[in-house]
C-alpha positions in Angstrom: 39.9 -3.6 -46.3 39.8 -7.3 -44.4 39.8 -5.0 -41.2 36.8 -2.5 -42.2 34.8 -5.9 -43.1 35.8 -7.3 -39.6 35.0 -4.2 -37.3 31.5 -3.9 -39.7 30.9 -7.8 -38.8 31.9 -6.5 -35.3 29.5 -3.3 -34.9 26.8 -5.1 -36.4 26.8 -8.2 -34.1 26.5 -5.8 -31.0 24.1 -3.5 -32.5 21.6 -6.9 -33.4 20.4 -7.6 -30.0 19.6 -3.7 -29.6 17.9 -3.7 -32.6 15.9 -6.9 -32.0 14.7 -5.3 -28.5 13.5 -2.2 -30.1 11.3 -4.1 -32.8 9.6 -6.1 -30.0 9.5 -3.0 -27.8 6.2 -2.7 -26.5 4.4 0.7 -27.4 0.9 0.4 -24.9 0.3 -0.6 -21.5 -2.0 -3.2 -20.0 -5.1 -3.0 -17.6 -6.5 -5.7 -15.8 -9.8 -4.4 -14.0 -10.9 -6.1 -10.1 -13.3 -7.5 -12.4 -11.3 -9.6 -14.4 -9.2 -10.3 -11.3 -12.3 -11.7 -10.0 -13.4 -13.5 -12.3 -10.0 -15.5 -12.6 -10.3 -15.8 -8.8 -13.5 -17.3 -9.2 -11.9 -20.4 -11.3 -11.3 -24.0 -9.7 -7.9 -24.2 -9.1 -5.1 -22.7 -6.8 -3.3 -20.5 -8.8 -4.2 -19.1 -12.1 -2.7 -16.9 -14.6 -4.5 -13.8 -15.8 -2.2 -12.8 -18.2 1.5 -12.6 -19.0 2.8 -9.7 -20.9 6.2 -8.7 -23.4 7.7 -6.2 -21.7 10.5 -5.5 -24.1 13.4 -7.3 -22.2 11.1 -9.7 -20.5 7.9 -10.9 -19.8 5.5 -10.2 -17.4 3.1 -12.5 -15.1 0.2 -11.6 -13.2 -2.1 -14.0 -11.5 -4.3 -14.6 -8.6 -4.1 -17.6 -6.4 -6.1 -18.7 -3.8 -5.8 -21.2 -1.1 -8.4 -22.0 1.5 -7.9 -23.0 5.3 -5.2 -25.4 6.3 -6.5 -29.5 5.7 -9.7 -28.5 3.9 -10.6 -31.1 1.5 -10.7 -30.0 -2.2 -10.2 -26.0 -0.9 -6.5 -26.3 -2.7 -4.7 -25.3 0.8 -3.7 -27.7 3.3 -1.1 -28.6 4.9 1.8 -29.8 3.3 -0.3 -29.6 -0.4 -0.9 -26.3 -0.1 2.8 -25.1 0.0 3.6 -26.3 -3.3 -0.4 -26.5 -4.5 0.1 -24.2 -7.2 2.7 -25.5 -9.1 0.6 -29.4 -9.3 -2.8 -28.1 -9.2 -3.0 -24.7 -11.1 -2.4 -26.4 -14.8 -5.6 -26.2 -16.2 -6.7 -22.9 -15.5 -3.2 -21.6 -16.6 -3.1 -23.1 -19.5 -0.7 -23.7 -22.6 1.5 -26.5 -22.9 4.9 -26.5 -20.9 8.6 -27.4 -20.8 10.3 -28.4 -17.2 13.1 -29.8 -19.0 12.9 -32.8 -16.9 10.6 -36.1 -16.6 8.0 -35.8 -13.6 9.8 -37.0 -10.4 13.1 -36.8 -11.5 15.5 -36.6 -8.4 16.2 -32.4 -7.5 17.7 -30.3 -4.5 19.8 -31.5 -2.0 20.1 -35.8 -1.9 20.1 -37.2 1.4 19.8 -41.0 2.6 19.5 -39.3 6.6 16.0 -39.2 7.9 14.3 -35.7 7.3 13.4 -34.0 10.9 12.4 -30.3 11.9 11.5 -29.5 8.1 8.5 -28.3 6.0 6.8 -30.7 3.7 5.1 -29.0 0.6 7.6 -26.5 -0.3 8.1 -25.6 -3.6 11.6 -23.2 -5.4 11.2 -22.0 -8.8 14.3 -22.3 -10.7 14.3 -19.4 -12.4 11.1 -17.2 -11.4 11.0 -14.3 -8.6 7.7 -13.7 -7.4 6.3 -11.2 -5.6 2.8 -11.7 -3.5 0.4 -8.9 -2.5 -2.2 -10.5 -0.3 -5.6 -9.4 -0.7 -7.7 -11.5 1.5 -7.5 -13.7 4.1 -4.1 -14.6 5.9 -2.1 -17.4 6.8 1.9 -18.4 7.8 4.0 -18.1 5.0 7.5 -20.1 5.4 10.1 -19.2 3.4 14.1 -19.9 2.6 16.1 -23.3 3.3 17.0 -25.8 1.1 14.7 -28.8 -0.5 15.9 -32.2 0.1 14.6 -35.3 -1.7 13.1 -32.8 -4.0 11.1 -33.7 -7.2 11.1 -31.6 -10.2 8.1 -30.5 -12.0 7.0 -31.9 -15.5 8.7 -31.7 -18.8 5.4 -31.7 -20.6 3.8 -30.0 -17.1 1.2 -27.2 -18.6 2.3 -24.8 -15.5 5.8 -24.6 -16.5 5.1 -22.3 -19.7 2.4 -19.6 -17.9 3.1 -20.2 -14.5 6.0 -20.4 -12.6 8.4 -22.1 -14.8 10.7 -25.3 -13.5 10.0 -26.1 -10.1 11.9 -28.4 -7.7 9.1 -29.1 -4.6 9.6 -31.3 -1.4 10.6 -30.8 2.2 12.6 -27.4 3.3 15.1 -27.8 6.2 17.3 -24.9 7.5 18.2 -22.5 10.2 17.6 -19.7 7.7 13.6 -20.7 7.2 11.8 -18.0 8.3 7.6 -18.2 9.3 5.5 -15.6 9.0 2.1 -14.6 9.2 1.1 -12.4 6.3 -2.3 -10.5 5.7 -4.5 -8.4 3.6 -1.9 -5.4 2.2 1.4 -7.3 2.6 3.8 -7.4 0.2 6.5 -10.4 -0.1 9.3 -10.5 -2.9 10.4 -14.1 -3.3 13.7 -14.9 -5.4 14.4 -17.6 -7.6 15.4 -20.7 -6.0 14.5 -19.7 -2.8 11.7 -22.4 -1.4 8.2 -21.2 -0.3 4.9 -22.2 0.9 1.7 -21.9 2.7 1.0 -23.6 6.8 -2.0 -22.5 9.3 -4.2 -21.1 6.8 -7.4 -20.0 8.8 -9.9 -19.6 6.5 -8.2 -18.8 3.2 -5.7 -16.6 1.8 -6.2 -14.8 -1.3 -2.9 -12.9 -3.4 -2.2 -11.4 -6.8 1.2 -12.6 -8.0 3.4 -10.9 -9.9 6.0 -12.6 -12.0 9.1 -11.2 -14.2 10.4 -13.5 -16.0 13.7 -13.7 -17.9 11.4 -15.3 -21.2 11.0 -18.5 -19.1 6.8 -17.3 -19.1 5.3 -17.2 -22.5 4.1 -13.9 -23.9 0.3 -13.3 -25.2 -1.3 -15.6 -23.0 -4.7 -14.3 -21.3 -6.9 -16.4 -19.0 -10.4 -17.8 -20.8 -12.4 -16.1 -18.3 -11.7 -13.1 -19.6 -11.1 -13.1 -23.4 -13.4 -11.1 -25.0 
């Protein structure tokens, strides 16, 4: 008898996370229309979520960020700001409130007293967020890969971290593996988790929906104001 009750207990603790999957399993799709895409594009800001979506075993982010040419004033893409823009600029348009886990400026990648040389300022690695880019205007250099010294994580109470792109650690990126590419209108890049990223030599602007599964680190239900109906 004690061993029927135990191998129940048993069956019924594996069977629970099934079963809690199948009641939040969604039953319709979404569709986001150019037109809602551009009018989220049309927002102040950098980057902005349009929506994030339950997907059963995760959520789902889309969003369209945009970043103008390389040290224009105010155009949310220069330089060393616009690598890691997004993450510090794209709060109010996203939305919600947020949870880094850590206080702003708390200490995060690789510590080092040396001098940094031959890296790139402005980068920016999402601790737990993959991304993936399609670029649909504009082009620019995008640098990728290395390791962020001196880094500085993003907000506990940052309103990014719930809608956007989760914790973040930004700062300089050094590295033999950092790779620099020019992207334009079409590409496709897939950026994992952890793996630093940002923006240089930005011509005139770059435009580039974003696409972002996320292991339940992005909330579910939220929709950008500019288009709630």
């Amino acid at each position: 008898m004690k061993r029927t009750i135990l191998n129940a207990a048993a069956v019924a603790m594996a069977l629970a996370p099934a079963v809690g999957l199948a009641q939040s399993k969604p039953t319709s799709a979404t569709y986001i229309t150019d037109e809602e895409v551009k009018a989220v594009n049309a927002l102040p800001g950098v980057d902005r979520t349009i929506k994030v979506v339950d997907i059963g075993p995760e959520n789902y982010a889309v969003g369209v960020i945009h970043r103008g040419a390389t040290g224009a004033r105010g155009a949310g893409g220069g330089g060393a700001a616009a690598a890691g823009g997004g993450a510090a600029r794209g709060g109010a348009a996203a939305g919600g409130a947020g949870r880094g886990g850590a206080q702003q400026g708390e200490p995060c990648g690789e510590q080092s007293t040396a001098p940094t040389t031959g890296g790139t300022p402005g980068m920016i690695a999402h601790d737990q967020q993959t991304e993936g880019y399609l670029i649909i205007s504009g082009s620019g250099t995008l640098v990728t890969g290395g390791k962020i010294v001196n880094g500085r994580k993003s907000a506990a109470d940052a309103e990014v971290t719930k809608v956007l792109n989760g914790p973040s650690c930004s700062g300089t990126s050094v590295g033999g593996d950092m790779v620099k590419k020019v992207v334009k209108t079409g590409d496709i890049i897939i950026i994992p988790a952890g793996v630093p990223h940002g923006w240089t030599d930005i011509g005139d602007h770059v435009d580039y929906l974003s696409f972002r599964p996320s292991a339940r680190v992005l909330e579910a239900g939220y929709t950008n104001p500019a288009i709630k109906k």
